[in-house]
Every structure is written in structure tokens, then in C-alpha cells.
NUMAR-245515 format. One line per 2 residues: number of its first residue (from 0); for each residue x, y, z of N, C-alpha, C, CB. Coordinates in Angstrom, 3 decimals. Each point is the difference from the previous one (the first is absolute). Glycine has a CB too. Example, Ala and Ser with C-alpha at 12.3 -4.5 7.8 and 13.67 -1.06 7.14 Angstrom:
residues 2
0) 13.190,-5.690,7.800,-0.890,1.190,0.000,0.900,1.200,0.000,-1.892,-1.173,1.246; 1.542,2.223,-1.966,0.820,1.190,0.060,-0.770,1.090,0.730,1.184,-0.628,-2.145;
end
This chain:
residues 72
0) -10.200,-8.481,-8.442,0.098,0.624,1.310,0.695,-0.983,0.927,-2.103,1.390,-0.376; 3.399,-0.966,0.863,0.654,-0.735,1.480,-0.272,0.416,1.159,1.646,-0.381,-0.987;
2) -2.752,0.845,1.647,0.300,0.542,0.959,-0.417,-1.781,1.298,-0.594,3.512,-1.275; -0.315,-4.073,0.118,-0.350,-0.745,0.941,0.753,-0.959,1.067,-1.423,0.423,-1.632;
4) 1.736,-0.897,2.548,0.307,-0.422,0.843,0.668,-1.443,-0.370,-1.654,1.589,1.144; 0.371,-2.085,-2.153,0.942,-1.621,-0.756,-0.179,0.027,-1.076,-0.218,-1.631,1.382;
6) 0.668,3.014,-2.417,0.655,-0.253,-0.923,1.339,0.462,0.470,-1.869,0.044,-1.622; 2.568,-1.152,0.118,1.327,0.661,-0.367,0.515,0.644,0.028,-0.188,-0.485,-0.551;
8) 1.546,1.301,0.970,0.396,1.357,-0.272,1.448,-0.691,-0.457,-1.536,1.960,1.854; 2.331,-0.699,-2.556,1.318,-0.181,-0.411,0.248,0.365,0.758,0.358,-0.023,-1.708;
10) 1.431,-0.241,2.091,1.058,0.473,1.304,-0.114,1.966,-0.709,2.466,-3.111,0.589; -2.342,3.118,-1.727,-0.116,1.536,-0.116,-1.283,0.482,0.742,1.214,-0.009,-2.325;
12) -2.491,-0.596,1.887,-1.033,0.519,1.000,0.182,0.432,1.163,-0.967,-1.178,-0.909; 1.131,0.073,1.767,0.608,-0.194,1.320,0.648,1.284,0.506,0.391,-2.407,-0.558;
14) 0.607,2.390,-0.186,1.217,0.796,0.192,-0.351,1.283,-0.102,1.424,-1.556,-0.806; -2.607,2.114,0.104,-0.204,1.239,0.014,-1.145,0.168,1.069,0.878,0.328,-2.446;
16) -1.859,-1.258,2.647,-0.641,0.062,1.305,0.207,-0.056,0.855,-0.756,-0.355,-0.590; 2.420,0.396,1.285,0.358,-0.167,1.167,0.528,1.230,-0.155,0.212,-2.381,0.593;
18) 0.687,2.718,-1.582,0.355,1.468,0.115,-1.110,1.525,-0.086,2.087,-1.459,-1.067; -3.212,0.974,0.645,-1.174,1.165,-0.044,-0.385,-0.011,1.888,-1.355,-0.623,-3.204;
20) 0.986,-0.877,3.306,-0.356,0.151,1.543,0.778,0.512,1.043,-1.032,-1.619,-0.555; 2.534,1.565,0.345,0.906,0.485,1.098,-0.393,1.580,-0.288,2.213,-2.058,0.121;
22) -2.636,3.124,-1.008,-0.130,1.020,-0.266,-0.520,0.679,1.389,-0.203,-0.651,-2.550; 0.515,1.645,3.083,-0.873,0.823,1.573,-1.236,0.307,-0.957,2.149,1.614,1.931;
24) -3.321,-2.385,-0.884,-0.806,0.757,0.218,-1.264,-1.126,-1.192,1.872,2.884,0.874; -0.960,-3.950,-1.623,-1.253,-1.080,-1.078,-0.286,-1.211,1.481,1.421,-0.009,-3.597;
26) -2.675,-0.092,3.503,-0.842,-1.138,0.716,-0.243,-0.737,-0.848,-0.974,1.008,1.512; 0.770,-1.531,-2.557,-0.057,-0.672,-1.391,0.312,-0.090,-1.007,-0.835,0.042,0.636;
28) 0.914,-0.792,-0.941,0.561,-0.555,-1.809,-0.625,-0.509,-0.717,1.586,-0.424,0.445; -1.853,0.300,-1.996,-0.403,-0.213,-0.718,0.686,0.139,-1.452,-1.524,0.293,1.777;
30) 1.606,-1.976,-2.084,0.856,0.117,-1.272,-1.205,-0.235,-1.255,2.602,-1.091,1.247; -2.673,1.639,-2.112,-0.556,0.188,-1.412,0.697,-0.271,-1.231,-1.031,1.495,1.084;
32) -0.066,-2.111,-2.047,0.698,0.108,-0.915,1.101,1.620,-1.044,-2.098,-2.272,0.499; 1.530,3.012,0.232,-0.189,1.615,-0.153,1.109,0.427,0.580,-2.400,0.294,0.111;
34) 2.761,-1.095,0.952,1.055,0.940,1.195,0.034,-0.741,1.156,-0.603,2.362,-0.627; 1.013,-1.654,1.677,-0.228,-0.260,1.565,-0.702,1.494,0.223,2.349,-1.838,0.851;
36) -3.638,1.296,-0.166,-0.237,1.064,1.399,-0.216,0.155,1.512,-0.613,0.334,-1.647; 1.129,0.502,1.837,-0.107,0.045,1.424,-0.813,0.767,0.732,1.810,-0.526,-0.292;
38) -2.489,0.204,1.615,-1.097,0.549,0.643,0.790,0.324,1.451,-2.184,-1.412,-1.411; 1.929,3.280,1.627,0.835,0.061,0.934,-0.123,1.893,0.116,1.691,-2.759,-0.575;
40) -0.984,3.375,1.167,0.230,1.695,0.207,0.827,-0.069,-2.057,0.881,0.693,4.114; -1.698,-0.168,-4.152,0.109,0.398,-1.773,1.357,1.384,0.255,-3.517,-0.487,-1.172;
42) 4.108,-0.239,0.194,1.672,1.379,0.226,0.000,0.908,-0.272,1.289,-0.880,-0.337; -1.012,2.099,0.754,-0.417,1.269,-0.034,-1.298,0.544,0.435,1.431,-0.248,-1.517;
44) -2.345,-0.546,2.606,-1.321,0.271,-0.122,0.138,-0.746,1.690,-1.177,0.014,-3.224; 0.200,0.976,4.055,-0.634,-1.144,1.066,-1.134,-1.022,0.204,0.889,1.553,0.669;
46) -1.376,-1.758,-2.336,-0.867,-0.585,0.064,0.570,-1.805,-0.050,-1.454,2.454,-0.993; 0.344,-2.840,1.349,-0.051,-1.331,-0.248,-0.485,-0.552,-1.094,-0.050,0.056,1.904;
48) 0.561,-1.380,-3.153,-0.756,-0.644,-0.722,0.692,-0.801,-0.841,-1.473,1.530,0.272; 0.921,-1.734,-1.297,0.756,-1.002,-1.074,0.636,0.961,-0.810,-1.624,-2.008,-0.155;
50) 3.360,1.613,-0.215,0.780,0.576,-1.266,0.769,-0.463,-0.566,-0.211,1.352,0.621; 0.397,-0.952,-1.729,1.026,-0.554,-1.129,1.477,-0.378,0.587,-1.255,1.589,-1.797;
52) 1.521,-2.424,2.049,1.549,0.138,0.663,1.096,-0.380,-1.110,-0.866,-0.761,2.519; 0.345,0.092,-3.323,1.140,-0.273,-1.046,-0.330,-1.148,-0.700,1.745,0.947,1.299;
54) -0.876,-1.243,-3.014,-0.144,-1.400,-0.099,1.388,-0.423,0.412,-1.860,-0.098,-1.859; 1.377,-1.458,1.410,0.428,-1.019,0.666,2.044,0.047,-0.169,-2.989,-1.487,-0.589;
56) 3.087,1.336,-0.552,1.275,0.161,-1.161,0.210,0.953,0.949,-0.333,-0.529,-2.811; 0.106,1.800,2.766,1.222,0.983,0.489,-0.148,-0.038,1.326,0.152,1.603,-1.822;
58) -1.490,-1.987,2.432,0.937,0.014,1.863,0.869,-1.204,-0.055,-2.113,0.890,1.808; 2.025,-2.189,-2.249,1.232,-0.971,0.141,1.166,0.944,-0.548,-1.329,-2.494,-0.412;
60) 1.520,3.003,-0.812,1.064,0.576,-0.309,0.763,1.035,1.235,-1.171,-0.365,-2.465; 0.200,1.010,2.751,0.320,0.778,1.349,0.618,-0.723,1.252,-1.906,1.304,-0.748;
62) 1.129,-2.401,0.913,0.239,-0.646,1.096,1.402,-0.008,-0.482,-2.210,-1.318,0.838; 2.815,0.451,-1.634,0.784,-0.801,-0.648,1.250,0.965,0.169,-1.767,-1.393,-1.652;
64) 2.002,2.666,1.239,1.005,0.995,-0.124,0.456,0.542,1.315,-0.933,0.532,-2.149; -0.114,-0.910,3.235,-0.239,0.546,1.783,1.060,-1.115,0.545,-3.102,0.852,0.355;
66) 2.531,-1.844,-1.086,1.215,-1.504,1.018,1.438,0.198,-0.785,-2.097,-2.568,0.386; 2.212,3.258,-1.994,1.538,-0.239,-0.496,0.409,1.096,0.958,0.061,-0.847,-2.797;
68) -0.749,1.974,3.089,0.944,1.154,0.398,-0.101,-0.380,1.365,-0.315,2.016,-1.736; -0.089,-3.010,2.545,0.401,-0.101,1.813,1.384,-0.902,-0.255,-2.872,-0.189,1.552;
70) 2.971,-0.635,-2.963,0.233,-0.764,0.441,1.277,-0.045,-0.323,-1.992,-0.737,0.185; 2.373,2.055,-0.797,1.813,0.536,-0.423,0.290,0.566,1.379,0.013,0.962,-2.874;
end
């Protein structure tokens, strides 16, 4: 588990916890060995709580394809 504060994270970690948190509407993050989740207005729903937002690998990949295409 990374979520803690002084452990370790990889720059991929990182990188996907900054991109889950910029999301409208997540108040939190939480990286897992499992995934990232985020705590926040759940999508498609007005509720509030904890959800699956993604793993790690494909939001960096995501991220990653967002900066080639700004950056042509």
C-alpha cells in the first residue's frame, strides 16, 4: 500500500495521482496496490464516496498520449 504520506511512490504513481485528483468533483486520492481511488461526486451519480478510478499503467499511459497530442 502507497498511499501513505512517507512511503515511496514511483514518478508513474505520482503521475497518475495528480491526474485522478485534477478530475471535477475527486477530494482524494488513494494509490493501491490494486489501483488508484478516488473519493469524491462518483460519475454518473450525485452521490458521494470512494471509486475505482483506474490502474496505475493505463492512467500514466493516458496521461502520456494527452501531453504527445498537445504537444504536436
Amino acid at each position: 500500500m502507497a498511499n501513505h504520506p512517507n512511503r515511496c511512490q514511483s514518478g508513474d504513481e505520482l503521475l497518475a495521482r495528480a491526474y485522478v485528483r485534477a478530475l471535477p468533483g475527486v477530494e482524494r486520492v488513494r494509490v493501491r496496490d490494486d489501483g488508484v481511488h478516488a473519493y469524491g461526486v462518483m460519475p454518473n451519480t450525485n452521490e458521494t464516496g470512494w471509486y475505482f478510478a483506474g490502474h496505475v499503467d493505463d492512467l500514466v499511459t493516458m496521461v502520456r498520449a494527452m501531453q504527445d497530442a498537445h504537444a504536436r
